[in-house]
C-alpha positions as CSV (number, residue, x, y, z in Angstrom):
1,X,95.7,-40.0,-12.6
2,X,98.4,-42.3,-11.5
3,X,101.2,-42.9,-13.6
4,X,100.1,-47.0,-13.2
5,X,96.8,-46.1,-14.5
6,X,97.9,-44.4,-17.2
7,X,100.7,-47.0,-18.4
8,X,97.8,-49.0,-18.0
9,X,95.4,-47.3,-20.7
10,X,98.3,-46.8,-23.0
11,X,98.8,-50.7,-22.9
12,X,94.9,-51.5,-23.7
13,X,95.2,-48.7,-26.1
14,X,97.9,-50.4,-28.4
15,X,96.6,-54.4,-27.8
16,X,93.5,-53.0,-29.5
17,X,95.1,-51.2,-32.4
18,X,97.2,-54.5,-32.7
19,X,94.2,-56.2,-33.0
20,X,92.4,-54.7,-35.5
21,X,95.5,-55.0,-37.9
22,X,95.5,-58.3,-37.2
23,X,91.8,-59.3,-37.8
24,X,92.1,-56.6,-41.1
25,X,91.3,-58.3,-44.4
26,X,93.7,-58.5,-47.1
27,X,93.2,-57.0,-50.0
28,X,92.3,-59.1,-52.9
29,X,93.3,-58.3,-56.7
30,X,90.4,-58.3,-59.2
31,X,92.0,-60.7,-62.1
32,X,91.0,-58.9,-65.5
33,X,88.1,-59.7,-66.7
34,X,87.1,-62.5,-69.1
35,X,84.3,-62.4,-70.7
36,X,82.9,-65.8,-72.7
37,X,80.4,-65.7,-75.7
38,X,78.1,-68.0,-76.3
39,X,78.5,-70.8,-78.8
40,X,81.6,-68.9,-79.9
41,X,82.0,-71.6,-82.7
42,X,79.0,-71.6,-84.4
43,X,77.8,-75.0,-83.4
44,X,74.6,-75.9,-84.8
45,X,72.9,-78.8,-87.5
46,X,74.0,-77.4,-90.7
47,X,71.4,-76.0,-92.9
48,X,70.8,-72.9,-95.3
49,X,69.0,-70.0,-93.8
50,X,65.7,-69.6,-94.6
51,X,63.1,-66.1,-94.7
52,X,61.7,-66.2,-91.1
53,X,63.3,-69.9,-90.0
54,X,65.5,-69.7,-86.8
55,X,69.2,-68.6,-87.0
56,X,72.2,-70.0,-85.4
57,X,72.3,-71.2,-81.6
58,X,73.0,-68.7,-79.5
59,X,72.9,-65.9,-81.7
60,X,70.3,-62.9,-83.0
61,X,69.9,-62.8,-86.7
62,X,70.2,-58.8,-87.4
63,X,68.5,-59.2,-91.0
64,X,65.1,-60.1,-89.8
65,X,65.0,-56.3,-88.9
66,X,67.3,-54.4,-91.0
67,X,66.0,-57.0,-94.1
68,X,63.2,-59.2,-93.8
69,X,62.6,-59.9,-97.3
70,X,66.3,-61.9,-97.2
71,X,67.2,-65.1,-95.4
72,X,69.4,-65.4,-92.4
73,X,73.5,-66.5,-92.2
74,X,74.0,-70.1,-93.0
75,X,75.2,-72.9,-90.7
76,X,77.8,-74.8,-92.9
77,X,79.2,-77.2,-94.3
78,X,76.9,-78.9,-95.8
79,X,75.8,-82.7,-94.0
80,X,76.4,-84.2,-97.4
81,X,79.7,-83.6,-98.5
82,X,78.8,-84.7,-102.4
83,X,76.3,-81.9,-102.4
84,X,77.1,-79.1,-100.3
85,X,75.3,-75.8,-100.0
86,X,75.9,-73.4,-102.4
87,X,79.1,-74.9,-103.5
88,X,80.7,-74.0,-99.9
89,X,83.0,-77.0,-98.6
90,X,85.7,-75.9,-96.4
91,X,86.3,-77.7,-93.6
92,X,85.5,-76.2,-90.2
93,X,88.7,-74.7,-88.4
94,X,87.2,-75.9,-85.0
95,X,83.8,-78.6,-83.9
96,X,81.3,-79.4,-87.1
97,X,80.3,-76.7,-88.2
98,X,80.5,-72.9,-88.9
99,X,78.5,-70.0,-90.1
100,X,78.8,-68.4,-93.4
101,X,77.6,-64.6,-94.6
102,X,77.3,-62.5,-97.2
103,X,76.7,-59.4,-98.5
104,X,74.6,-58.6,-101.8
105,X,74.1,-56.5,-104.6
106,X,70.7,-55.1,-103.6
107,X,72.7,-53.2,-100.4
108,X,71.8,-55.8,-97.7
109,X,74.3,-57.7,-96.1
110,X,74.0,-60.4,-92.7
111,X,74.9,-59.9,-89.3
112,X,74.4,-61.9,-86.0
113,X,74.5,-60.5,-82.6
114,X,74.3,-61.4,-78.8
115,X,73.8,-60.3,-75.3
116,X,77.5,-60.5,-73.4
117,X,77.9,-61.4,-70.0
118,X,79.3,-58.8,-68.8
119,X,79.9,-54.9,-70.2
120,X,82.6,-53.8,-71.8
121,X,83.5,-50.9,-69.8
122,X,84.6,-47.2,-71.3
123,X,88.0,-46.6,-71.6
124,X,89.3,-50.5,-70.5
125,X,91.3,-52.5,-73.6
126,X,90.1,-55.9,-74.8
127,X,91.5,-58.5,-77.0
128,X,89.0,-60.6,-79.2
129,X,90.4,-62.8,-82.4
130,X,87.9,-64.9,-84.5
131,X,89.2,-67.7,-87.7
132,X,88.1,-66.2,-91.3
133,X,88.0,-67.0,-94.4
134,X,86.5,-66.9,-97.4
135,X,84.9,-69.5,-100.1
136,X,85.8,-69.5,-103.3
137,X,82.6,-70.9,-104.6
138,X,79.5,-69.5,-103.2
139,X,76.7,-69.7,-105.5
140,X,73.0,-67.7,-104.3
141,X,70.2,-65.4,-105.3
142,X,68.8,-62.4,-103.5
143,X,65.1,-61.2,-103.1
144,X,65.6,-59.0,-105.8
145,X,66.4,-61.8,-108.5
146,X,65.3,-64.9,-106.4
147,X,65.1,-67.4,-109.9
148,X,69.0,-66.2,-110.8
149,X,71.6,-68.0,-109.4
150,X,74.7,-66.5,-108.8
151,X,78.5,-66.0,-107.4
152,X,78.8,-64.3,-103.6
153,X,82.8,-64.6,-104.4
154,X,84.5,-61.0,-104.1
155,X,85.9,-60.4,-100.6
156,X,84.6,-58.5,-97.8
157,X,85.2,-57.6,-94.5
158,X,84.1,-58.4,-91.0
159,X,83.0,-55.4,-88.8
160,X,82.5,-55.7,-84.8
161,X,80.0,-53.2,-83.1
162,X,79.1,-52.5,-79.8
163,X,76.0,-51.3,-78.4
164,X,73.2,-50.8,-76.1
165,X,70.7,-53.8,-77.4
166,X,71.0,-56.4,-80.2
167,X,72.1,-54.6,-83.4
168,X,72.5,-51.4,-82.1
169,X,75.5,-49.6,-83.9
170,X,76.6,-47.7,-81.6
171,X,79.9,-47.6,-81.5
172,X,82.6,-49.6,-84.3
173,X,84.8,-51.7,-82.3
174,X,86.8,-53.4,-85.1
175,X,86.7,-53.6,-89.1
176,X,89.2,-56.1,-90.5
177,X,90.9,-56.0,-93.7
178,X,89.6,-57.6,-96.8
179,X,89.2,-61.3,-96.0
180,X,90.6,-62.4,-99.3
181,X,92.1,-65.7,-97.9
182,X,90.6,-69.1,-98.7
183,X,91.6,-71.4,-95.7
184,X,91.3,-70.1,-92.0
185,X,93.4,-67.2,-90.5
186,X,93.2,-66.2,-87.1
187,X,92.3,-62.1,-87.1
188,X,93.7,-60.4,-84.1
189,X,91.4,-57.3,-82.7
190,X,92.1,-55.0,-79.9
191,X,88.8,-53.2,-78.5
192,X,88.9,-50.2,-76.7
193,X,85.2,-48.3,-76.1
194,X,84.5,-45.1,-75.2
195,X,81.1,-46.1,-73.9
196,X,79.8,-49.2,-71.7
197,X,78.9,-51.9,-74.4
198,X,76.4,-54.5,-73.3
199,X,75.9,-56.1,-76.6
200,X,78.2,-57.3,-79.5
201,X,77.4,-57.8,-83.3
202,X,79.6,-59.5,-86.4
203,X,78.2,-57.9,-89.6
204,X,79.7,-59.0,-92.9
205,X,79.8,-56.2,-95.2
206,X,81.6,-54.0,-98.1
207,X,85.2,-53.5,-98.7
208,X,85.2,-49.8,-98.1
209,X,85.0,-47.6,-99.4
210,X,82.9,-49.1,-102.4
211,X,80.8,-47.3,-104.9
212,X,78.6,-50.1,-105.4
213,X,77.2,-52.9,-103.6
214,X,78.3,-56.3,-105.1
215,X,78.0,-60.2,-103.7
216,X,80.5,-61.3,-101.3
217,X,80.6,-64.3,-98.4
218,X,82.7,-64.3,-95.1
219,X,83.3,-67.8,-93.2
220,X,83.8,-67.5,-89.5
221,X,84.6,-70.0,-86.9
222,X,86.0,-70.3,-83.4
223,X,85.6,-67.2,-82.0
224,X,87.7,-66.5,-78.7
225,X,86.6,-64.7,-75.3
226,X,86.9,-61.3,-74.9
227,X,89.6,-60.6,-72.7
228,X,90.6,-57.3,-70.3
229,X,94.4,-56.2,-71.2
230,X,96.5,-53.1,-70.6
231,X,95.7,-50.7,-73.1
232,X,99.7,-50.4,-73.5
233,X,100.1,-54.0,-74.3
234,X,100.4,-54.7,-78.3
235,X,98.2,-57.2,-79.9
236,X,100.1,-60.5,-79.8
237,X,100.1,-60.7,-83.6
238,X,99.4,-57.6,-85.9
239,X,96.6,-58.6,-88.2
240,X,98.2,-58.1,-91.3
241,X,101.0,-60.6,-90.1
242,X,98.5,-62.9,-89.1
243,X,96.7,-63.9,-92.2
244,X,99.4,-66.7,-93.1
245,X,96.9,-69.5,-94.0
246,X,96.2,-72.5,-91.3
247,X,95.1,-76.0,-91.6
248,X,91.8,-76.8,-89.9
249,X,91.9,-78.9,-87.0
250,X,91.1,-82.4,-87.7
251,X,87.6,-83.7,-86.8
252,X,87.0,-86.3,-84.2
253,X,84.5,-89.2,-85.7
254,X,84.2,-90.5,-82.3
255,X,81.3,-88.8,-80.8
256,X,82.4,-86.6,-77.4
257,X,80.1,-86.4,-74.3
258,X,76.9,-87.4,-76.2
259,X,73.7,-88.5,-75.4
260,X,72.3,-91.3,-77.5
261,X,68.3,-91.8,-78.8
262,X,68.7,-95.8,-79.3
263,X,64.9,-96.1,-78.9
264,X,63.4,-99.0,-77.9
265,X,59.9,-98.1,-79.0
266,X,59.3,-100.1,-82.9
267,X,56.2,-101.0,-83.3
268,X,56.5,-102.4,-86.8
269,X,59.8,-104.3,-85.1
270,X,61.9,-104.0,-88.1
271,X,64.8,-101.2,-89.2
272,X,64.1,-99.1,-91.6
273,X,66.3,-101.0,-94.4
274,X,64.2,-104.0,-93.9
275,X,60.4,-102.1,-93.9
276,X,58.0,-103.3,-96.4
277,X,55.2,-100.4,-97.2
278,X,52.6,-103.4,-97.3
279,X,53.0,-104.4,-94.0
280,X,52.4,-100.7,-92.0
281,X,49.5,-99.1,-91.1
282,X,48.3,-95.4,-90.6
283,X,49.5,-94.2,-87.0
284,X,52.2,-96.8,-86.4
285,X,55.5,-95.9,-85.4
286,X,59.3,-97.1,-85.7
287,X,61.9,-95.9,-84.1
288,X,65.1,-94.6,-85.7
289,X,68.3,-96.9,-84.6
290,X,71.7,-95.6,-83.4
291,X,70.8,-91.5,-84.3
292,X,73.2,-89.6,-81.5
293,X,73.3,-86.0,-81.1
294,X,75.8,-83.6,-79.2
295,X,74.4,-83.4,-75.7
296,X,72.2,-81.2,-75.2
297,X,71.9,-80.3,-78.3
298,X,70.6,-80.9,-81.9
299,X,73.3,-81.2,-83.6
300,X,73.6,-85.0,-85.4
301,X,76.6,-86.5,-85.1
302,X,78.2,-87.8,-88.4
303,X,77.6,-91.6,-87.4
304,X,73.6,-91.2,-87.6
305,X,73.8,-90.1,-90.9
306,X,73.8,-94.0,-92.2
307,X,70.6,-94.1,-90.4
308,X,68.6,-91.2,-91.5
309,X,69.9,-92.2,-94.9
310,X,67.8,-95.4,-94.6
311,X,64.9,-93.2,-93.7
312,X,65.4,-90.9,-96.5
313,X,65.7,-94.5,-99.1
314,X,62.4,-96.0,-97.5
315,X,60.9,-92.3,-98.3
316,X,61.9,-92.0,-102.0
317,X,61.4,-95.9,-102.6
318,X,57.6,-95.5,-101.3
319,X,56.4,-92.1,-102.5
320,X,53.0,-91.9,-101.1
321,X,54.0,-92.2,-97.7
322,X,53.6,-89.2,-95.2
323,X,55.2,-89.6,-92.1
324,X,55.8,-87.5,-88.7
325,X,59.3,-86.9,-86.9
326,X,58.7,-87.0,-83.5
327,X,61.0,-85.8,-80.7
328,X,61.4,-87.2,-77.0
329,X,63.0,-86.5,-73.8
330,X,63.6,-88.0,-70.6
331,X,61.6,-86.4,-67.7
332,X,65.3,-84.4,-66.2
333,X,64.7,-81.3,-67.0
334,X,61.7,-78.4,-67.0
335,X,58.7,-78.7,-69.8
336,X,60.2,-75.7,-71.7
337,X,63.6,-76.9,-72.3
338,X,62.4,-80.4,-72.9
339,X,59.9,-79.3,-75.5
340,X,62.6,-77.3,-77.2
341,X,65.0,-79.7,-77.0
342,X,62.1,-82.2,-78.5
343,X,61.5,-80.3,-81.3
344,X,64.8,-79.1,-82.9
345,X,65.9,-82.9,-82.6
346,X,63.1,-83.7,-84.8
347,X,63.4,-80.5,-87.2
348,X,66.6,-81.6,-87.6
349,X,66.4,-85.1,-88.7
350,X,63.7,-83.2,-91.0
351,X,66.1,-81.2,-92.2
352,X,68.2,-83.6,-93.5
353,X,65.8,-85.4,-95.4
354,X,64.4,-82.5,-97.2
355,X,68.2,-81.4,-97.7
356,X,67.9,-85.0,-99.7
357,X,65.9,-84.4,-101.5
358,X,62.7,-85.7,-99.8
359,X,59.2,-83.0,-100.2
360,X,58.8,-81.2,-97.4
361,X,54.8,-81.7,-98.1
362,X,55.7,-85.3,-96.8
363,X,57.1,-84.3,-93.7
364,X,56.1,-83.1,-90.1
365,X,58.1,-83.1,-87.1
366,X,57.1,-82.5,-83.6
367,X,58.3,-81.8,-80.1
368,X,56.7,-84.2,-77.9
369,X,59.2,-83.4,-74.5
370,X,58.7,-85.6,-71.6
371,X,55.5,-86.2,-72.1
372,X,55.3,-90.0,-73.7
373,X,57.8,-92.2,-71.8
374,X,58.0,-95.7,-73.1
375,X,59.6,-96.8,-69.9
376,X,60.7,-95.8,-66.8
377,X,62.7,-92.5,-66.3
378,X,64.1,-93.7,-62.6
379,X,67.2,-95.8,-64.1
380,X,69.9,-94.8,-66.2
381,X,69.3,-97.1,-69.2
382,X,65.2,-95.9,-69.2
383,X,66.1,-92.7,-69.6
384,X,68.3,-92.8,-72.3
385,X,65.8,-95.1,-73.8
386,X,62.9,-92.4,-73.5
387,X,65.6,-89.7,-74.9
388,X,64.6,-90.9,-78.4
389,X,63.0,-89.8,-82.5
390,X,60.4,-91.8,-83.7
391,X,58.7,-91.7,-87.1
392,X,55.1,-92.0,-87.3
393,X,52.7,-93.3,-90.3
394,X,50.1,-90.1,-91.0
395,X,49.6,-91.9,-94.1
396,X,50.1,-94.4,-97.0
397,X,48.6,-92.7,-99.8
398,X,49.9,-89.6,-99.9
């Protein structure tokens, strides 16, 4: 070979090495991983848990297996400040509401739990911190002595397991202290499994060790993400130096981001402060005026409650009336979610009015979806029309 030919080669030789450095991809850094729960505040219409009813948005209720005979956590505070359930009226720490659980005397105690987004990988370190608190009033009965009434007051503790399916125990991430505190304090946690963790569950329960089971309540609110960290890094604030008692954040009366149900649909065409029970008949329906909720959701906001309140007058002014709560949609989204949607509007204006006081042997409510329009769903303003809660006549005389 020539020496030419072989300067030659050498030359071709290092263009192409040069070239494949240069078309090489960077390598890009993972950030640590973040890891968001869902409704992490405990958003949700307030009401008090009931034996087989639904449990809080987002969340799996772990007593309708480990306890069936006793009723889910509750969503509080109550919607009527002047009456509020079980004598529990704190003010959220963060959005409307919040849930509240106890433990009880008969050795059963509430836990929720939910799927996470992604696992929580053996031998990686995560931070968590969730607001508790507890109530000092907190009046209840349990299965076991459902006619006596009485106080869920002595502290407890929140635990945090991880495991392989909802309320599987399979591995205690966390206990806190004794939550002993009556306003909110934010509880610091550092995670750090020895096994992949695809599921995570808050369970109210005993100060430990105890030799006997007693009544207790936990308040939670505003949980945060769980968050990758070096294991070597320390907790931002220790727990026990992080119980110093916080004020709640103020609630916003203006409504954020929310759809509206002013219907348009009134068939007696009169409000509800102006009905006369002579003047309707079996099947008609009225509209209820200015009712909001959060969007996509159930919740009411505050400003409706004037309205239902109407409602709930006309109801114990005319007692032999019956009446049906039905839910609409506009025709956005699928069947399912517009059925659903339909129907916990509508159980939720129920709600209210049997948290009133109003029978609940008066009272239906109904998901009705997409499926009625009273106008057209191809402008704006029709389908915020069609988005509404009507009340139906199912009968006068009782």
């Amino acid at each position: 070979m020539s020496l030419q030919k072989y300067i030659l080669i050498l030359i071709m030789l290092a263009s192409n090495i040069t070239g494949q450095a240069q078309t090489k991809k960077p390598e890009v850094k993972k950030d640590k991983d973040v890891i968001n729960l869902v409704n992490p505040s405990f958003e949700d219409y307030p009401h008090v848990g009931q034996k087989g009813g639904l449990t809080i948005s987002g969340w799996y209720d772990c007593g309708r297996e480990l306890f069936p005979s006793e009723t889910p956590p509750d969503v509080q505070p109550s919607i009527d400040p002047s009456s509020p359930f079980f004598g529990v009226n704190t003010r959220p720490y963060d959005g409307r509401t919040y849930v509240g659980m106890v433990v009880r005397d008969n050795d059963s105690w509430e836990s929720l739990s939910q799927r996470l987004s992604s696992p929580l990988v053996a031998g990686k370190c995560y931070d968590f911190s969730v607001y508790l608190c507890r109530s000092e009033s907190y009046m209840s009965a349990t299965s076991t002595n459902d006619q006596t009434i009485l106080p869920f007051t002595t502290p407890i503790q929140l635990r945090v397991w991880g495991g392989s399916s909802f309320c599987n125990k399979m591995e205690l991430l966390h206990s806190t202290s004794s939550v002993s505190n009556t306003t909110w304090a934010k509880y610091q946690m550092r995670f750090e499994p020895k096994q992949n963790i695809n599921y995570i569950m808050l369970e109210a329960f005993y100060k430990t060790p105890v030799l006997f089971p007693y009544n207790g309540n936990i308040l939670m609110d505003n949980a945060s993400a769980i968050v990758e960290v070096n294991c070597k890094t320390p907790l931002p604030v220790k727990e026990k130096k992080d119980i110093a008692e916080v004020k709640p954040k103020p609630v916003q009366d203006k409504p954020v981001n929310t759809k509206t149900n002013n219907n348009t649909r009134q068939d007696s065409g009169n409000s509800f402060s102006k009905l006369n029970a002579k003047d309707l008949k079996t099947g008609q329906t009225i509209r209820i005026d200015k009712l909001y909720f959060a969007a996509d959701s159930s919740i009411i906001d505050p400003k409706s409650y004037s309205a239902i309140d109407e409602i709930h007058s006309f109801m114990s002014d005319n007692p032999n009336i019956v009446v049906e709560i039905g839910g609409h949609t506009n025709d956005v989204p699928d069947n399912v979610y517009c059925d659903r949607l339909s129907e916990a509007r509508a159980k939720a204006v129920y709600d209210y009015l049997i948290l009133k006081g109003i029978s609940a042997e008066r009272l239906q409510y109904k998901g009705y979806g997409k499926r009625m329009p009273v106008t057209t769903n191809k402008t704006t303003d029709g389908r915020r029309r069609n988005q509404r809660v009507e009340i139906k006549i199912l009968s006068l005389n009782g």
